[in-house]
C-alpha positions as YAML, in Angstrom:
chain: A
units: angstrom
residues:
- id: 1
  name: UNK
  ca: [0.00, 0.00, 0.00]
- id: 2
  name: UNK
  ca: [3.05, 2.20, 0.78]
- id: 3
  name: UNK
  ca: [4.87, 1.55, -2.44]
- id: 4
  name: UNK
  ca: [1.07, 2.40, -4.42]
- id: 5
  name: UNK
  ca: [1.04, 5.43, -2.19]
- id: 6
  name: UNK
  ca: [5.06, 6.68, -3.01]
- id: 7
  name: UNK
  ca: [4.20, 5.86, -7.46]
- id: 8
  name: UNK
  ca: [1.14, 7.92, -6.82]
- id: 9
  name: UNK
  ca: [2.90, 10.47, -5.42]
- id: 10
  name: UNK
  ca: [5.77, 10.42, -7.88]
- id: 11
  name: UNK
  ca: [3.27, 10.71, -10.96]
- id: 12
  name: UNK
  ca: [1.57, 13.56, -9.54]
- id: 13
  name: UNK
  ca: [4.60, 15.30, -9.34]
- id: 14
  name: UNK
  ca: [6.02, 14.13, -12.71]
- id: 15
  name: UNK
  ca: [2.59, 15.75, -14.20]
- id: 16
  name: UNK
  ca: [3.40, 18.84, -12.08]
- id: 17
  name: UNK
  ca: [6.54, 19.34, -13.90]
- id: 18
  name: UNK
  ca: [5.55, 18.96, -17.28]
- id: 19
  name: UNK
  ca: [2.56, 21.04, -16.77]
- id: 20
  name: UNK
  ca: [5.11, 24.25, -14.89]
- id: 21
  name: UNK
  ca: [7.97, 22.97, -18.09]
- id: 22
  name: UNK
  ca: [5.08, 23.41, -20.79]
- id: 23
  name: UNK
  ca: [4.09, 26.76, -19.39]
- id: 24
  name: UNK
  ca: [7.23, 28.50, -19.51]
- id: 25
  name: UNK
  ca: [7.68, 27.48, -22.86]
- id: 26
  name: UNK
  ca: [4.64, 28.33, -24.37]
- id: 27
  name: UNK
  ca: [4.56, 31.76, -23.64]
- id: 28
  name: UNK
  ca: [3.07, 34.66, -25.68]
- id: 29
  name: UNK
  ca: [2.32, 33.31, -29.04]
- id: 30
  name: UNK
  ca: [5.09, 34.87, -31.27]
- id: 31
  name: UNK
  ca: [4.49, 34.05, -35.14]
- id: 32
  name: UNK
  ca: [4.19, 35.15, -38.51]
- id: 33
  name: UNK
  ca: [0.74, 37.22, -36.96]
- id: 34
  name: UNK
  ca: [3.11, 39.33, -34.92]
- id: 35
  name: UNK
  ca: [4.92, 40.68, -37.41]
- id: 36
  name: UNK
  ca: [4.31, 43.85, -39.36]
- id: 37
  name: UNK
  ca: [3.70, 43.64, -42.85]
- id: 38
  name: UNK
  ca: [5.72, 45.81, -44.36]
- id: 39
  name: UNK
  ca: [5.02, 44.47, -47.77]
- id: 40
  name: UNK
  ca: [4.32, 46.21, -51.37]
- id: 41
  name: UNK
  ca: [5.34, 49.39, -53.13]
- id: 42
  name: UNK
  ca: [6.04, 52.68, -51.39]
- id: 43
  name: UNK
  ca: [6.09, 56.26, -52.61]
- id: 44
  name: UNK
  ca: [8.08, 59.06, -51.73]
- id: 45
  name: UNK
  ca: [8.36, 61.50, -54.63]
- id: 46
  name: UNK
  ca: [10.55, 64.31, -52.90]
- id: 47
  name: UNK
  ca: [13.89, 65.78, -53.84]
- id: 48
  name: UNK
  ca: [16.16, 65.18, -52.69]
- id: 49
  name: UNK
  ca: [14.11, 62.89, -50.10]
- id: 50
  name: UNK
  ca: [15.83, 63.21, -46.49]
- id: 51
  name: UNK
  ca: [13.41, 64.83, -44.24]
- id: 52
  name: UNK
  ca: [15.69, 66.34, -41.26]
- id: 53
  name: UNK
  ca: [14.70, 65.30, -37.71]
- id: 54
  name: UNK
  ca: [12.07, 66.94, -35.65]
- id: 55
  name: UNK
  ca: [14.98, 67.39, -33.26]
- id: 56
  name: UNK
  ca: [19.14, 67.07, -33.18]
- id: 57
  name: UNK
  ca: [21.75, 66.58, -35.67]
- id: 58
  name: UNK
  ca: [20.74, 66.04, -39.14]
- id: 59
  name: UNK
  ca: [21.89, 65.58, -42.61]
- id: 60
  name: UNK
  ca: [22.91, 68.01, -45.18]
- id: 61
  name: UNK
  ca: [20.56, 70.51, -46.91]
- id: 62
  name: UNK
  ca: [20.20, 72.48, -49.40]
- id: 63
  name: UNK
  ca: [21.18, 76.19, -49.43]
- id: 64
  name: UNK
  ca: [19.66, 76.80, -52.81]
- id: 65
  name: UNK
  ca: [15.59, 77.32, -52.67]
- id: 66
  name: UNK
  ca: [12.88, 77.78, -54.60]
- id: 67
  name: UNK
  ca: [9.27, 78.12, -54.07]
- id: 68
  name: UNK
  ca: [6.46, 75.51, -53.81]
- id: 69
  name: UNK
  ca: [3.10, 75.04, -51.34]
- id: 70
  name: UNK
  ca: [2.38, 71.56, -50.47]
- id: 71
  name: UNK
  ca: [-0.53, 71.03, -48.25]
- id: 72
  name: UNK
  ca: [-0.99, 68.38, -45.80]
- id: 73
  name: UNK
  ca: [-1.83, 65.76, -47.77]
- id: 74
  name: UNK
  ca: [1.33, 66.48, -50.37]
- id: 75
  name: UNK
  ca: [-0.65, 68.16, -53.10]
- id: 76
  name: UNK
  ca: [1.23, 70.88, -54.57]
- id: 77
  name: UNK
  ca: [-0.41, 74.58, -54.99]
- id: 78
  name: UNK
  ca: [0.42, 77.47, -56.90]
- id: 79
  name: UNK
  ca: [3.81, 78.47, -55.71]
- id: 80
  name: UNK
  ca: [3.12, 82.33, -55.35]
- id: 81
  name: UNK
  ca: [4.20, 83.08, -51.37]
- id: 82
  name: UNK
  ca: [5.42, 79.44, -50.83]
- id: 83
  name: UNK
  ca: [7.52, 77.38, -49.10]
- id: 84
  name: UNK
  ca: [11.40, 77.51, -50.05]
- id: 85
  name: UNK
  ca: [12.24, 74.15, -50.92]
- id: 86
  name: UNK
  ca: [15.21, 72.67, -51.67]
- id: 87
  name: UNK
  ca: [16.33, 73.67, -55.48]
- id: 88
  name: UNK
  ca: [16.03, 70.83, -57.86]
- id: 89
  name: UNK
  ca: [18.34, 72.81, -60.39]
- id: 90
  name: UNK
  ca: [21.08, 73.62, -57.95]
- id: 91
  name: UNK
  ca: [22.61, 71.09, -55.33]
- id: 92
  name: UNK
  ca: [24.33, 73.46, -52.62]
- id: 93
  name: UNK
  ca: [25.37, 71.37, -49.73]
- id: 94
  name: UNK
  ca: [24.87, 73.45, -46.24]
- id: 95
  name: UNK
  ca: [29.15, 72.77, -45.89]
- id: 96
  name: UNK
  ca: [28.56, 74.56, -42.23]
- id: 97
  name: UNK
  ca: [26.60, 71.74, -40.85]
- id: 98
  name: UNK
  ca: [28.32, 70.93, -37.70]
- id: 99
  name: UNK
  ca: [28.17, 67.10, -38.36]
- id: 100
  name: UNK
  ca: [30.58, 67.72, -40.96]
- id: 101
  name: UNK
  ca: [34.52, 66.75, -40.54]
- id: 102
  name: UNK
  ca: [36.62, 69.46, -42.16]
- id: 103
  name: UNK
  ca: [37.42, 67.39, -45.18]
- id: 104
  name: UNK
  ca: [34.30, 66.15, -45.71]
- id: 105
  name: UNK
  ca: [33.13, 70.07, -45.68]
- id: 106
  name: UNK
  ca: [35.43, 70.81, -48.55]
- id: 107
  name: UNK
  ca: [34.12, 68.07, -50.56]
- id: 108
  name: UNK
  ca: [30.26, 69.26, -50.08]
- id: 109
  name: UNK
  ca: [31.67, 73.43, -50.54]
- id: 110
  name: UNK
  ca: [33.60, 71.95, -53.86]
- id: 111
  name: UNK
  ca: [30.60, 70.09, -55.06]
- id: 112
  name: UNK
  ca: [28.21, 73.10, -54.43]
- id: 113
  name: UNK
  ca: [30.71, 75.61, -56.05]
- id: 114
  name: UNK
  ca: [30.00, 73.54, -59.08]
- id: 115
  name: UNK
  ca: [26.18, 73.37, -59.08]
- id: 116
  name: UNK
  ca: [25.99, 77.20, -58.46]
- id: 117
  name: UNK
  ca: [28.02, 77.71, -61.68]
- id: 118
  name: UNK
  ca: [25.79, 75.22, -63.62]
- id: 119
  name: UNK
  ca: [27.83, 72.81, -63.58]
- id: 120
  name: UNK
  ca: [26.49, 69.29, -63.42]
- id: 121
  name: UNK
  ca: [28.77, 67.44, -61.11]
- id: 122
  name: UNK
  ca: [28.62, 63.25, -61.47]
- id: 123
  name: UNK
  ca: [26.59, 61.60, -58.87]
- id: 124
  name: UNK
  ca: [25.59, 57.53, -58.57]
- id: 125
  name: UNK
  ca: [22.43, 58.12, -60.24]
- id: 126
  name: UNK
  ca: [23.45, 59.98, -63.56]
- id: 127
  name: UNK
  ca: [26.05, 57.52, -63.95]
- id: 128
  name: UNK
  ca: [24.48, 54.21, -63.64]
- id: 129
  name: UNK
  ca: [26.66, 53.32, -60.99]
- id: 130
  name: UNK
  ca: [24.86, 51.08, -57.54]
- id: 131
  name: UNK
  ca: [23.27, 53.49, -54.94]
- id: 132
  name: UNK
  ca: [25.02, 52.75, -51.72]
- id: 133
  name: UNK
  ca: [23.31, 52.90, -48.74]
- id: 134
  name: UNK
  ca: [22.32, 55.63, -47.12]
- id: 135
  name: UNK
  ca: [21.96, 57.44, -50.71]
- id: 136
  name: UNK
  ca: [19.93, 54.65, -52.23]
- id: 137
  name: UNK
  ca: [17.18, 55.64, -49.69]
- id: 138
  name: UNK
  ca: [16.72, 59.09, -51.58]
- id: 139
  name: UNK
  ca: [14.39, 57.26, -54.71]
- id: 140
  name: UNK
  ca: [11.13, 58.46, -55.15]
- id: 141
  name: UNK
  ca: [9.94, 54.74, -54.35]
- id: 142
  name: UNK
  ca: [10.98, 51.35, -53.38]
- id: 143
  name: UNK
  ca: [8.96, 47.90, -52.68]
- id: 144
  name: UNK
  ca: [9.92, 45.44, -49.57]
- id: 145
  name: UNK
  ca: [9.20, 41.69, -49.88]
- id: 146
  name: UNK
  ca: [9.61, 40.20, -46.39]
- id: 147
  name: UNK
  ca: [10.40, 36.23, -46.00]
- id: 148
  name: UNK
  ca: [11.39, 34.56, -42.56]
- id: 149
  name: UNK
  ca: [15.26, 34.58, -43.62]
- id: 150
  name: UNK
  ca: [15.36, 37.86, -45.54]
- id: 151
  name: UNK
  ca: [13.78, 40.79, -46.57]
- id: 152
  name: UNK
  ca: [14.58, 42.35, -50.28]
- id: 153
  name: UNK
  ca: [13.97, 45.80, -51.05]
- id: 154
  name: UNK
  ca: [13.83, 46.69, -54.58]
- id: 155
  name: UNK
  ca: [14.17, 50.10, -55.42]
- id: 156
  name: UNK
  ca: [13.87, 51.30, -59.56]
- id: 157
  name: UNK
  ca: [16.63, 53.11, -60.47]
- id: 158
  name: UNK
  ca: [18.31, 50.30, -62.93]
- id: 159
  name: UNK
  ca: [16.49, 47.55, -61.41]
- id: 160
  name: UNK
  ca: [18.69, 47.50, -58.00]
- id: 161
  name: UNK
  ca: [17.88, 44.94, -55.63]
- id: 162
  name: UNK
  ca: [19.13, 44.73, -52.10]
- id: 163
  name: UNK
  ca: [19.21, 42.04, -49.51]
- id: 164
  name: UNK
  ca: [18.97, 41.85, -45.73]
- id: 165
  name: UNK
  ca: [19.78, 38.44, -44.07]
- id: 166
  name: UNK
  ca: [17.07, 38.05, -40.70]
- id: 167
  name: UNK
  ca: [18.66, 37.04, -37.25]
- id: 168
  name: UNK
  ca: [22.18, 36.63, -38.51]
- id: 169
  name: UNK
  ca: [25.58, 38.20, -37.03]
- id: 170
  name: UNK
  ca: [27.70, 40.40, -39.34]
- id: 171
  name: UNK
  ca: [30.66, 38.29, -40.12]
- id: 172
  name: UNK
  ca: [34.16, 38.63, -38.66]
- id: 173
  name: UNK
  ca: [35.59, 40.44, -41.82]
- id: 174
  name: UNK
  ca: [32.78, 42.12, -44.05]
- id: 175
  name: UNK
  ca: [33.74, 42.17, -47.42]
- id: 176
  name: UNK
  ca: [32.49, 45.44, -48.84]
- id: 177
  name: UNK
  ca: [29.63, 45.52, -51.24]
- id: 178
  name: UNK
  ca: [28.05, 48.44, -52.90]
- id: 179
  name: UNK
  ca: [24.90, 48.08, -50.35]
- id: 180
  name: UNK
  ca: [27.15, 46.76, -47.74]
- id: 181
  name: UNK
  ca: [26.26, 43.82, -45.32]
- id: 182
  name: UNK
  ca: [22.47, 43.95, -43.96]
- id: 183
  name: UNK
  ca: [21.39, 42.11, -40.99]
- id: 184
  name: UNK
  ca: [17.93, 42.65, -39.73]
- id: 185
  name: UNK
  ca: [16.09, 41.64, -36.48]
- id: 186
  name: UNK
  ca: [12.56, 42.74, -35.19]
- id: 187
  name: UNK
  ca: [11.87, 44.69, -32.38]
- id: 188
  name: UNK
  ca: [8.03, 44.67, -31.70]
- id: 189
  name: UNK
  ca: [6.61, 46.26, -33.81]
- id: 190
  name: UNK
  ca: [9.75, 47.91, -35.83]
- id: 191
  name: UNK
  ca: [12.18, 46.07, -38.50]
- id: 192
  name: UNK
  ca: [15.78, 47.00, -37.23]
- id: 193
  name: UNK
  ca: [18.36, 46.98, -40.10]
- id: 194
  name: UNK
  ca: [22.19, 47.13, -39.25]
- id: 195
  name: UNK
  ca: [24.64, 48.13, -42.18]
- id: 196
  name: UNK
  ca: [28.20, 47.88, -42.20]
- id: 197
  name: UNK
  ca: [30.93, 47.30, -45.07]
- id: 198
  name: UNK
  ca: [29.80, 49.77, -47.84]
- id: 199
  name: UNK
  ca: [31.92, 49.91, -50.76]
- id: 200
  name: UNK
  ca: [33.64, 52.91, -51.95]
- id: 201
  name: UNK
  ca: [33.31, 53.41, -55.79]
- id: 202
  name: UNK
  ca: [34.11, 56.41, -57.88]
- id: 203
  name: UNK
  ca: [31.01, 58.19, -57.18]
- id: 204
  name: UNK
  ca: [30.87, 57.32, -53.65]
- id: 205
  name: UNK
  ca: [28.67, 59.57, -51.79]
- id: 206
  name: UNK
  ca: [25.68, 59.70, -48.91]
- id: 207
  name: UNK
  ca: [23.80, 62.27, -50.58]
- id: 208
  name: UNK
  ca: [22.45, 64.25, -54.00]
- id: 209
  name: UNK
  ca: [25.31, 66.87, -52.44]
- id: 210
  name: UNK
  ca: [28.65, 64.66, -52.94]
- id: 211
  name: UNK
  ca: [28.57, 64.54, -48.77]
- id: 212
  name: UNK
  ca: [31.28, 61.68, -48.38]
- id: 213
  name: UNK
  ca: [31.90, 58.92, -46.51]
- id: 214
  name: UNK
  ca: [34.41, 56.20, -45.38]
- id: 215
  name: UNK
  ca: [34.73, 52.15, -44.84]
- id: 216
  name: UNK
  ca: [33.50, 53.06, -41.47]
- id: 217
  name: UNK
  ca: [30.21, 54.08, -42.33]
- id: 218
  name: UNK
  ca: [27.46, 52.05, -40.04]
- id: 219
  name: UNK
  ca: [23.80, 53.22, -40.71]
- id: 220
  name: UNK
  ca: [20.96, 51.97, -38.63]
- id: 221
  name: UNK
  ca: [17.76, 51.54, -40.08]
- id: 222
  name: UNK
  ca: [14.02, 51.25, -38.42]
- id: 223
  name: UNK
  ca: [10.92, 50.84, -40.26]
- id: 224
  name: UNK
  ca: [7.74, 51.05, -38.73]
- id: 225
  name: UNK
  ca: [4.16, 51.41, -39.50]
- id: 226
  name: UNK
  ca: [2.03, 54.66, -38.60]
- id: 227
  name: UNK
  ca: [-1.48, 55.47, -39.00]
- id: 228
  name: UNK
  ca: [-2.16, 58.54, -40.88]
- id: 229
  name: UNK
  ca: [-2.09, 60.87, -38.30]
- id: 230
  name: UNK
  ca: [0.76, 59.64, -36.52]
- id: 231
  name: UNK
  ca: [2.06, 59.84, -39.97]
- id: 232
  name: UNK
  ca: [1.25, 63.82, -40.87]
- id: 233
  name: UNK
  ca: [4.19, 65.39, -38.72]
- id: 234
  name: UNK
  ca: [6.97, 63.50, -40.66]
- id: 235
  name: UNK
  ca: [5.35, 64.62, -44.08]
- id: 236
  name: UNK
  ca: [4.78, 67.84, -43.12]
- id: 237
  name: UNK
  ca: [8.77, 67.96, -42.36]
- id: 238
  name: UNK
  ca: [9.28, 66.21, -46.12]
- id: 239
  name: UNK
  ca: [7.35, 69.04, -47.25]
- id: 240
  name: UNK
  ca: [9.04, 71.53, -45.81]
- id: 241
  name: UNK
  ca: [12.52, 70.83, -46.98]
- id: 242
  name: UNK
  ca: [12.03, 68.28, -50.47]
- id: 243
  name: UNK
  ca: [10.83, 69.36, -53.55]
- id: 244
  name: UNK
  ca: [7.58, 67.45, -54.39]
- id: 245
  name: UNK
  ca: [8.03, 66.50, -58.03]
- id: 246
  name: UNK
  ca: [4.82, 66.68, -60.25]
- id: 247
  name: UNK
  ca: [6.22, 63.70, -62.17]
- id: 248
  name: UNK
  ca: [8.56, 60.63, -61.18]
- id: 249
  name: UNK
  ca: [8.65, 57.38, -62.70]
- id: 250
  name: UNK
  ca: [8.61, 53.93, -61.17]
- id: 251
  name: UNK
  ca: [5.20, 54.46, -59.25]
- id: 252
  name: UNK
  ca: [5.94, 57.08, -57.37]
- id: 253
  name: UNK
  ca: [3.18, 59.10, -57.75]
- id: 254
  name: UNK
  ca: [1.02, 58.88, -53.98]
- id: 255
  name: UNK
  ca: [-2.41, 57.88, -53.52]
- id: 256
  name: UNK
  ca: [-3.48, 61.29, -51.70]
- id: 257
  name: UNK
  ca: [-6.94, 60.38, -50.80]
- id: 258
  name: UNK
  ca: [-4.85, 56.91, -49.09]
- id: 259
  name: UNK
  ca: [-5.77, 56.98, -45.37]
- id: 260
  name: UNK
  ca: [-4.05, 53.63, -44.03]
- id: 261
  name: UNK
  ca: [-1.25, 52.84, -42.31]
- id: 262
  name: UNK
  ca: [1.78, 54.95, -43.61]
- id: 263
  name: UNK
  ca: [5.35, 53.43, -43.47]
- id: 264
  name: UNK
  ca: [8.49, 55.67, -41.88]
- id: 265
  name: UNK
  ca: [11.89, 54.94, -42.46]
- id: 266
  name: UNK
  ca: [14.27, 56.32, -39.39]
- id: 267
  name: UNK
  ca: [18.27, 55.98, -39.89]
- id: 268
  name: UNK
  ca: [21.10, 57.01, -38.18]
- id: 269
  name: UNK
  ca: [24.56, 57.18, -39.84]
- id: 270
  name: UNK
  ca: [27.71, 57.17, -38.15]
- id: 271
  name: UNK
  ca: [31.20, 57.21, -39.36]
- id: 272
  name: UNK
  ca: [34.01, 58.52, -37.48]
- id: 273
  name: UNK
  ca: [36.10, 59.41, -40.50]
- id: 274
  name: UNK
  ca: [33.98, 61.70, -42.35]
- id: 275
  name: UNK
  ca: [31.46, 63.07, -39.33]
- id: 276
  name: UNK
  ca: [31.93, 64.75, -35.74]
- id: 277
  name: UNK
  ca: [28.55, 63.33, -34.40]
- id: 278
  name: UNK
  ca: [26.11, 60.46, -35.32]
- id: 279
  name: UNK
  ca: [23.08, 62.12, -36.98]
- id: 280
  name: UNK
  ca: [19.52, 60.50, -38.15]
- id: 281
  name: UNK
  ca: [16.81, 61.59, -40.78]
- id: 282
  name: UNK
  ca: [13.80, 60.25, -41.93]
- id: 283
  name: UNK
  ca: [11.77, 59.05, -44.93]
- id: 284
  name: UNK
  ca: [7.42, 59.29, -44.79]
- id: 285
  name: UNK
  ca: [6.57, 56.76, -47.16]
- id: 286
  name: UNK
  ca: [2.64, 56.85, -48.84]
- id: 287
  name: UNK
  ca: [1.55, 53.98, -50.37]
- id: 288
  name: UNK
  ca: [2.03, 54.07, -54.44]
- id: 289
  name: UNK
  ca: [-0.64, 54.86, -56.61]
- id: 290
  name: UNK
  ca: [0.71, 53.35, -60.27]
- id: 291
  name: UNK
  ca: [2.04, 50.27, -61.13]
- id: 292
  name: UNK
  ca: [5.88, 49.45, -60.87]
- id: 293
  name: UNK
  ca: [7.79, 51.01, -63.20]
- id: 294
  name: UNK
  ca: [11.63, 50.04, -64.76]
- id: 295
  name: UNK
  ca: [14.19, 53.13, -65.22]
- id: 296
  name: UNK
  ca: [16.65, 52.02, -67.01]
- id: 297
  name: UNK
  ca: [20.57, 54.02, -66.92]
- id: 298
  name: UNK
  ca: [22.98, 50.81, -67.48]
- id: 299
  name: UNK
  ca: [21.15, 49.74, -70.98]
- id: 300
  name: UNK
  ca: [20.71, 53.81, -72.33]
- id: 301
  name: UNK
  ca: [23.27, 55.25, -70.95]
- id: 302
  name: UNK
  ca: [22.65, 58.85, -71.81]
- id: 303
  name: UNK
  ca: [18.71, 58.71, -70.26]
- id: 304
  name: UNK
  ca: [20.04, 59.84, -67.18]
- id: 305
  name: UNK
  ca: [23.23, 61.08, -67.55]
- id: 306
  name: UNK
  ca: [24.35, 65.07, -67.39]
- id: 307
  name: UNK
  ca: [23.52, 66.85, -70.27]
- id: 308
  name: UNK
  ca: [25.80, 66.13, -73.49]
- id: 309
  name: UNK
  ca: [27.58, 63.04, -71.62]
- id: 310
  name: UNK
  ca: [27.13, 59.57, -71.60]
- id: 311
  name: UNK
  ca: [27.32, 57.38, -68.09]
- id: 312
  name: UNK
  ca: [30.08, 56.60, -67.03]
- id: 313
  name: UNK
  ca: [29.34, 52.55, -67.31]
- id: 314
  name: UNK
  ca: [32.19, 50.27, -67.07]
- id: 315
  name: UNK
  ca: [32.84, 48.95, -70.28]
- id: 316
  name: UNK
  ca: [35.53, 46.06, -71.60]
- id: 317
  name: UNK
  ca: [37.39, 46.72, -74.83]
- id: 318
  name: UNK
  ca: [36.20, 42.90, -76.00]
- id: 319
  name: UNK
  ca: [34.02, 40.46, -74.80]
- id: 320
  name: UNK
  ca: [34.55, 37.79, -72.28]
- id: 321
  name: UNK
  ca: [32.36, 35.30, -74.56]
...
């Protein structure tokens, strides 16, 4: 009777531990349901496209304005009495921004010396070269497919596609890339993007200003999901720096009646050899009203190249088949 007693005992508290084992284990359900979707094509046709913090240090702007309204919603008004926007037709780099190292300062003065005298100076873009990172995040669009292991952004400036491995370390020596190494992670309800190992090419530059930067760039990026209201104060900021274009290609143009959620883009860049302080900006994205478009520089290599040139695409004197 003892020994029946002492096994009854023993299962009892064999169930007990399972049961307390299975409990801490099972938790909060965390899935594919508790993940944002961040999914589909995004909009933001502004030049250049940084909107400046609401507060602290932030990235270069443009000296040369012009004048638009843009209302809340982005339309644009007649211009009489705008805003002063940022000059589509002349790229002066603020060179007095106090993130700036001295040498990088030269290099923005020296670029916008050249745009004031009409001179079209050679950026990424106009010579069909990859967009690093953070200058690729200027485009007037860009669409994010999310899978468990990675996200992809594509973004339509000569079909560039960038990758983001999910829940992965940086490894021990990054070989630089022109979009660098991309790890991502989530964070409730915000996609956390670390980049490190950007490559430095002939055109290499942060900005539509020639702002410059070094192999120890590191930008930080968080994406999150706002509802329109929550939305307004970062597009209000976009309007009153960027130039909203009337036309862009590659579905840029915004659904302005759109009321859903909004998407914001948040990054901080740091690198010691070209900047005195870590500094952040952000990007209000709508959702896109057009279908996605291709822009094509590599294939027509004068489409967007300065006036009178051709891009400067690498070329070989034969073939290699």
């Amino acid at each position: 009777m003892q020994r029946q007693r002492d096994f009854g005992l023993l299962v009892i508290v064999a169930v007990a531990v399972v049961t307390a084992a299975f409990g801490q284990t099972a938790g909060p359900a965390v899935g594919p349901a508790a993940i944002p979707d961040f999914s589909g094509i995004w909009a933001h046709p502004s030049f250049p496209g940084f909107e400046p913090p609401a507060s602290g240090p932030g990235p270069v702007v443009n000296k040369s304005r012009r004048s638009q309204i843009v209302d809340a919603d982005g339309r644009i008004l007649p211009a009489a009495n705008g805003l002063r926007v940022s000059n589509f037709h002349q790229l002066v780099g603020d060179y007095t921004n106090p993130i700036l190292k001295p040498q990088a300062a030269e290099v923005v003065k020296r670029h916008g010396t050249l745009s004031s005298s009409g001179v079209a100076y050679p950026t990424p873009t106009t010579q069909c070269w990859p967009e690093p990172v953070p200058y690729i995040f200027n485009g007037v669009a860009m669409q994010m497919l999310q899978q468990p292991d990675k996200i992809t952004f594509l973004y339509p400036n000569d079909h560039q596609v960038r990758y983001v491995r999910m829940n992965q370390p940086h490894p021990a020596q990054v070989m630089p890339s022109w979009y660098g190494d991309s790890v991502g992670r989530y964070e409730g309800d915000t996609l956390v993007i670390d980049t490190m190992g950007v490559k430095i090419g002939p055109f290499a530059m942060i900005d539509w200003y020639g702002t410059p930067y070094t192999q120890a760039l590191h930008v930080v990026e968080r994406y999150r999901l706002l509802d329109y209201e929550s939305a307004k104060e970062g597009l209000e900021r976009d309007a009153k720096e960027n130039l909203h274009l009337l036309r862009a290609d590659a579905g840029s143009a915004p659904d302005h009646n759109y009321r859903g959620k909004h998407l914001q883009l948040q990054f901080t860049v740091e690198d010691e050899g070209a900047f005195t302080m870590p500094w952040s900006a952000t990007i209000t994205y709508r959702r896109g009203a057009e279908a996605w478009r291709e822009v094509v520089c590599a294939e027509n290599t004068r489409g967007l190249a300065i006036a009178g040139t051709e891009a400067a695409v690498p070329r070989a004197d034969k073939s290699d088949f």
